[in-house]
C-alpha positions in Angstrom: -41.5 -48.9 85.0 -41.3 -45.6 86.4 -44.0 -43.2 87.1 -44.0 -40.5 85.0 -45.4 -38.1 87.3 -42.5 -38.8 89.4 -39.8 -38.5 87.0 -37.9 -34.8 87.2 -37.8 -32.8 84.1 -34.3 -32.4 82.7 -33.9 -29.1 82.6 -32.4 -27.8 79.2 -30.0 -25.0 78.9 -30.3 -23.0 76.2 -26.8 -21.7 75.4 -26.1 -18.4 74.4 -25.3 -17.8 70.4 -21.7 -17.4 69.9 -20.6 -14.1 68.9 -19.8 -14.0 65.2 -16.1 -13.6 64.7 -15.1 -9.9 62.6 -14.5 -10.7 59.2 -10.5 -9.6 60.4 -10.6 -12.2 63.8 -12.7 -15.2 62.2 -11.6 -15.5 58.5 -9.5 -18.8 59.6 -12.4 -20.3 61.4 -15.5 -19.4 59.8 -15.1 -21.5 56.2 -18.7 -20.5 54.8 -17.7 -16.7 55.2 -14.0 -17.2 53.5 -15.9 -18.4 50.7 -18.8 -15.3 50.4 -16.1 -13.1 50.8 -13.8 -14.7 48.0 -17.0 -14.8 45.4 -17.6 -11.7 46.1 -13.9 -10.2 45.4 -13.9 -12.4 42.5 -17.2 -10.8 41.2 -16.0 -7.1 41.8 -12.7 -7.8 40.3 -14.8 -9.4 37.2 -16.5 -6.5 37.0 -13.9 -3.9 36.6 -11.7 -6.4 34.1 -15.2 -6.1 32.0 -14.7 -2.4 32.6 -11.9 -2.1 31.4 -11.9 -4.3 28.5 -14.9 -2.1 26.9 -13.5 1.1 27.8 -10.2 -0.5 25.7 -13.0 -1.6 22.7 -14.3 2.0 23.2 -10.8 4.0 22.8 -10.0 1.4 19.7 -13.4 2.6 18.6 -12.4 6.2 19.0 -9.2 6.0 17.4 -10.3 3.9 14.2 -12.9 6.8 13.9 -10.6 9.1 14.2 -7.8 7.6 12.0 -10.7 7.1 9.6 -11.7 10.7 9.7 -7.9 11.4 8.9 -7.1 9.2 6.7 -10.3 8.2 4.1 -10.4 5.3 2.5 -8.9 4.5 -0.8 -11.8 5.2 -3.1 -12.2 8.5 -1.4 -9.1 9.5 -1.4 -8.9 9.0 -5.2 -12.7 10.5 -5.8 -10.7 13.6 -3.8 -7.7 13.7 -6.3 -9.5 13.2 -9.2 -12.0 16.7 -7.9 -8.8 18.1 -6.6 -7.2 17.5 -10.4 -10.3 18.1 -12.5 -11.1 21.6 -10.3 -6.9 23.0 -11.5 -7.3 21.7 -14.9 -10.5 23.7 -14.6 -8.6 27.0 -13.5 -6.2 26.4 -16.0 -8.4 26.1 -19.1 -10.1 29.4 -18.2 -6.7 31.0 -17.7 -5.5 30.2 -20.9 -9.3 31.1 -22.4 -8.4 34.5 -21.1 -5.1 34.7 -22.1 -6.3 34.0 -25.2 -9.0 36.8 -25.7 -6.6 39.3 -24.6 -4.3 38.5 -27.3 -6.7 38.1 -29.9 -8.2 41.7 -28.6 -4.7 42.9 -29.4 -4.5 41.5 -33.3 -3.9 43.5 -36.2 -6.4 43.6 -39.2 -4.3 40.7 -41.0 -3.6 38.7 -38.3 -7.2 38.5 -37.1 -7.5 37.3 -40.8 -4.9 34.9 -40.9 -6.1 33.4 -37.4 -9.8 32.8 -38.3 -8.3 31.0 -41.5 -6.4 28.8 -39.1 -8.7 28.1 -37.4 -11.5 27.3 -40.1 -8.9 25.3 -41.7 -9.0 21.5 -41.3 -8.4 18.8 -43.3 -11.5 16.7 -45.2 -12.6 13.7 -42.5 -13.4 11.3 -45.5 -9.6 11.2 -46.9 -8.3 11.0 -43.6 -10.3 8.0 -42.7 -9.8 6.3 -46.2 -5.6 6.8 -45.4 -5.9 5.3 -41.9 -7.8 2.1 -43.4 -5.8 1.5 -46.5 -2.1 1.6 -43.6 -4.1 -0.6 -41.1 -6.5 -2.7 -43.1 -9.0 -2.2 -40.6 -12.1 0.2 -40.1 -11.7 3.2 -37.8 -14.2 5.0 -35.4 -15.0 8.3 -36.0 -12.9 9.6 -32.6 -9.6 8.4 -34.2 -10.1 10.3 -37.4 -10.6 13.7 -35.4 -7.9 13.0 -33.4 -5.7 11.9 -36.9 -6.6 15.0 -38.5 -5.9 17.6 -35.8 -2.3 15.9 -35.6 -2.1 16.3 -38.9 -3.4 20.2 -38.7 -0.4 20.5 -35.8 2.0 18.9 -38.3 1.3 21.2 -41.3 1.3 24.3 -38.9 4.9 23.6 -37.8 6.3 22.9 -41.6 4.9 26.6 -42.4 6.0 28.3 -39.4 9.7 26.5 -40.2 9.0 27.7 -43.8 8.1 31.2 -42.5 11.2 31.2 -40.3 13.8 30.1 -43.7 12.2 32.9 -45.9 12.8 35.5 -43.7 16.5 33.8 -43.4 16.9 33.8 -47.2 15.8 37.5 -47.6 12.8 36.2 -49.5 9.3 37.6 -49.1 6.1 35.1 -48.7 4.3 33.7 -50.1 6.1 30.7 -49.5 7.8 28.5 -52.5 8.2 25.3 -52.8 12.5 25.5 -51.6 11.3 27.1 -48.5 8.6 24.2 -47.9 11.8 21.7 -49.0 14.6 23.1 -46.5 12.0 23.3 -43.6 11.4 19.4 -44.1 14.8 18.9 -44.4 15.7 21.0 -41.0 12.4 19.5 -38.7 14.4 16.0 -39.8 17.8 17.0 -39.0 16.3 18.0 -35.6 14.3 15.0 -35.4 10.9 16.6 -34.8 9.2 14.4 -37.9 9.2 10.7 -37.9 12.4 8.7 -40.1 9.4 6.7 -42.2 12.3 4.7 -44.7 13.2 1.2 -42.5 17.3 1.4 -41.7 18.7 -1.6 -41.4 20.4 -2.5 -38.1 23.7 -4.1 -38.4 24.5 -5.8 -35.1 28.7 -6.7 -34.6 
């Protein structure tokens, strides 16, 4: 066995590190830093697809807002209509109401008369009911019979001004007879303006 003591050390040579290749010289023969590299693209080009896919949610966002904001909804857009609608019928009504007061301003003596008579006139709610129920056979709320009896009002005022209008033809003077009440009928028929009430029969070839 050999004497230690005797035995030369070995002397170890520490080689020098080897430079590390420039990510443009050792991409072919450095593996591990290929790989760093290639997450790391991967991550950045991740990130800017995210990018871009929320800024694309935001500008739908945007432009549902916006489409919203121009165009409402449905119910909206109806409730609008229906204040649009209510807000002219509105302007009409008091148009007419003032129409109205300037003409009556501008009556005579008798035709302020004759106008408040017109208008106080009305036929009796109790008859017109007990008509509807006896053609029907059925009871009646109270709305119909106001409604029936200013139809009916309408109705009679036509027949007189007709009435009026074949006096004045005839040479006669009011108050108006019976043949002038007759012959208006007759004419508002002819001209169908009042409802045929006899049942024709239909003869089909």
């Amino acid at each position: 066995m050999a004497d230690p003591a005797r035995v030369k050390p070995i002397a170890v040579v520490s080689e020098a590190p080897a430079e590390r290749p420039k990510p443009s010289e050792g991409s072919r023969d450095a593996p591990g830093s290929s790989s760093k590299v290639s997450e790391l693209t991967t991550v950045q080009t991740t990130a800017k697809e995210q990018g871009k896919v929320r800024s694309a949610e935001d500008d739908a966002a945007g432009e549902e807002e916006g489409s919203s904001s121009l165009h409402p909804p449905p119910a909206k857009k109806l409730k609008v209509e229906h204040d649009k609608k209510k807000e002219k019928r509105h302007k009409v009504d008091e148009d007419e109401i003032q129409k109205m007061q300037v003409l009556v301003s501008s009556f005579s003596e008798e035709q302020l008369n004759r106008y408040e008579m017109y208008r106080r006139a009305a036929f009796p709610k109790a008859a017109i009911k007990r008509l509807i129920q006896s053609i029907t056979g059925s009871s009646v709320s109270q709305n119909v019979v106001i409604a029936m009896s200013g139809i009916a009002k309408v109705f009679a005022g036509e027949i007189v001004e007709e009435a009026l209008d074949v006096c004045e033809k005839w040479g006669d003077t009011p108050p108006l007879q019976p043949k002038h009440m007759r012959e208006a009928v007759r004419r508002l028929k002819s001209r169908e303006q009042i409802p045929n009430t006899k049942h024709k029969k239909i003869l089909f070839h």
